[in-house]
C-alpha positions in Angstrom: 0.0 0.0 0.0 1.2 3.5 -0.9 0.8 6.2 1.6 0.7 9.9 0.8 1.1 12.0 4.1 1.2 15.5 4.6 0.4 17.6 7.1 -1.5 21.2 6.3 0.8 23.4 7.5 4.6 24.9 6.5 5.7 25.3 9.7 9.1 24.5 10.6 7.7 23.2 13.4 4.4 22.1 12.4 2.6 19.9 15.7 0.1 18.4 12.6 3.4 17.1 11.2 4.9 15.7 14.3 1.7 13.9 14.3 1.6 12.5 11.3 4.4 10.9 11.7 3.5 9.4 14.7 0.9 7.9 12.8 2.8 6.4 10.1 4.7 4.3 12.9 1.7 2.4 12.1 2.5 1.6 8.8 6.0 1.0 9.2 5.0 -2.0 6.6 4.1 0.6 3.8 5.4 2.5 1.3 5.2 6.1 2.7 5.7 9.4 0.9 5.7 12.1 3.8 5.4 15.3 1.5 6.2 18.5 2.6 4.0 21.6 1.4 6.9 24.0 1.5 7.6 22.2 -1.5 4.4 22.9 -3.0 4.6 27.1 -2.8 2.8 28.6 -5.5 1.4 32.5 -6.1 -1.7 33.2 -4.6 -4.6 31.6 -6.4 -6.5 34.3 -8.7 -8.6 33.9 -11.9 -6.0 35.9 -13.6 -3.3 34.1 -12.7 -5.1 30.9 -13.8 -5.4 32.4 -17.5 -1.7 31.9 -17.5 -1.5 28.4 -17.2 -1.1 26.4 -13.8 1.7 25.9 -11.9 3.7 22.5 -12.1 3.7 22.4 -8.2 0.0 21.6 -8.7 0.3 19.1 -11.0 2.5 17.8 -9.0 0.7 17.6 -5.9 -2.3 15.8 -7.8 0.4 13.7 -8.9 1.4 12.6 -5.7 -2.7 11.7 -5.0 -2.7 9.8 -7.8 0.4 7.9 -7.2 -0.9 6.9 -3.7 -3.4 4.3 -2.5 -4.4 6.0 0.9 -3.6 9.8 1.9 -3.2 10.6 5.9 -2.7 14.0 6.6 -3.5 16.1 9.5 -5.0 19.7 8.9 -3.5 22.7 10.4 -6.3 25.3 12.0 -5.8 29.2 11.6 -8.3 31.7 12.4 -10.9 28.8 12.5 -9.9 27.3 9.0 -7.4 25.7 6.7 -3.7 27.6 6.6 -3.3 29.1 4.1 -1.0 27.5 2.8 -3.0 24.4 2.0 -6.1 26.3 0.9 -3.8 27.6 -1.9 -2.5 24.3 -2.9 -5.7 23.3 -2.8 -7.5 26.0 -4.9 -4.8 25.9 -7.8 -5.3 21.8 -7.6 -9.1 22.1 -7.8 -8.9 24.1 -11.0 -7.2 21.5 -12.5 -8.8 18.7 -11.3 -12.2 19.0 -9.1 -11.8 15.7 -7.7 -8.7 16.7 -6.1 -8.7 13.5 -3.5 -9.3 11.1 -6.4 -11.5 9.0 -4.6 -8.4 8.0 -2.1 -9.9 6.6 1.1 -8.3 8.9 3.6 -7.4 9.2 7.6 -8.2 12.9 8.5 -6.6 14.4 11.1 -6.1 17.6 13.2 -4.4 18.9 16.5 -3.9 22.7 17.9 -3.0 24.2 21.0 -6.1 24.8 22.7 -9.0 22.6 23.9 -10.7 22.2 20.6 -8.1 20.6 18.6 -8.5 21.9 15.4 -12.4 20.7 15.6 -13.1 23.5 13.4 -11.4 23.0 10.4 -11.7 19.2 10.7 -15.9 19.8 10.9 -15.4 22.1 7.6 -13.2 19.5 6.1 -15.3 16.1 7.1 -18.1 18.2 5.2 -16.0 19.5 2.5 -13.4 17.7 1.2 -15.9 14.4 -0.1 -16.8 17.1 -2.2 -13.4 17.1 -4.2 -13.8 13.0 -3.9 -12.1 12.5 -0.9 -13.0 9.0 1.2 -13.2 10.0 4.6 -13.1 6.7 6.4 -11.7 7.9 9.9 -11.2 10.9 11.7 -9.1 12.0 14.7 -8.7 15.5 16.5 -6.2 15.8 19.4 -6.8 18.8 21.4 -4.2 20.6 23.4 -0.8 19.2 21.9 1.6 20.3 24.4 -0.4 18.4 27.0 -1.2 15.4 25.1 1.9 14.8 23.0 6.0 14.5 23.3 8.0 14.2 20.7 9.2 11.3 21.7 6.7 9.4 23.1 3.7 10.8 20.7 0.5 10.8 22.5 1.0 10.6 25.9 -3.0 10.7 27.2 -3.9 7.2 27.5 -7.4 7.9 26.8 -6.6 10.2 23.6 -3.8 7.1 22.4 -6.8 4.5 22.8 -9.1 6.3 20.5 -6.0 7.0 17.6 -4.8 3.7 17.8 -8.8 2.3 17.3 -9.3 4.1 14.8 -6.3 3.3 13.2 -6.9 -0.2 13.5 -10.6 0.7 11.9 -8.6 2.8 8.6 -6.4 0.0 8.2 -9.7 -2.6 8.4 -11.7 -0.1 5.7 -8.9 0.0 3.4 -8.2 -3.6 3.2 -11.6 -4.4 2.7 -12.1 -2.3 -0.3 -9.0 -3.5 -1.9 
């Protein structure tokens, strides 16, 4: 199984990262590609910009989708929404392809500071992304990181590590029965 991971953020020090690849231990059996979306900058999506022609980092983050049998990512929250960042990879991708997620069954994640845990943009983006053909199959939102996570241990609240690791049990389960 190929994995696409990413997390929707380009911070250097990006918590949503860190816990992606916590995650991944989990697949430690698959072929991962843990993308980075520093490597996807682009200008700022615009309608005039778009009559120029589309920039290949687009192409070649729907390239990575396409190349990938699951996609686990974990969605950075500012100001109650996506980053920015990903919202522009996102835009110039949907231009070029409305089904952005390909029809990739996908673990959806999210994490922040405070007590919500990113529960806003993961509510927009359970609603939103199956939309652009994304398979949501399993969700997870870990609420104040610095309490519940170390870097080297991961997620440290028993409680909070029961649920992840059940419902990565569940993703894994979902995927390999619609193989």
């Amino acid at each position: 199984m190929k994995i696409l991971a990413f997390a929707g953020s380009t911070s250097s020090t990006s918590i949503n990262r860190e816990l992606v690849k916590f995650v991944l231990k989990d697949f430690q059996d698959e072929e991962i590609n843990l993308i980075d979306l520093n490597d996807f900058t682009m200008p700022v999506f615009s309608v005039d910009l778009e009559k120029k022609g589309f920039p290949d980092e687009a192409h070649n983050f729907l390239k990575q989708i396409e190349e990938c049998d699951v996609i686990i990512c974990s969605l950075a929250e500012h100001n109650r929404s996506y980053s920015s960042a990903f919202k522009n990879v996102f835009d110039w991708s949907s231009r070029i392809n409305v089904k952005v997620f390909q029809n990739k069954p996908m673990f959806l994640m999210s994490t922040s500071p405070g007590g919500y845990g990113g529960g806003n943009v993961m509510n927009t983006a359970k609603t939103f992304f199956p939309q652009f053909a994304a398979d949501v199959k399993e969700t997870f939102s870990l609420p104040k990181f610095y309490e519940n996570f170390d870097l080297e241990a991961g997620v440290i609240n028993p409680d909070m590590l029961k649920d992840l690791k059940d419902k990565i049990e569940n993703f894994k389960n979902e995927v390999k029965t619609n193989d």
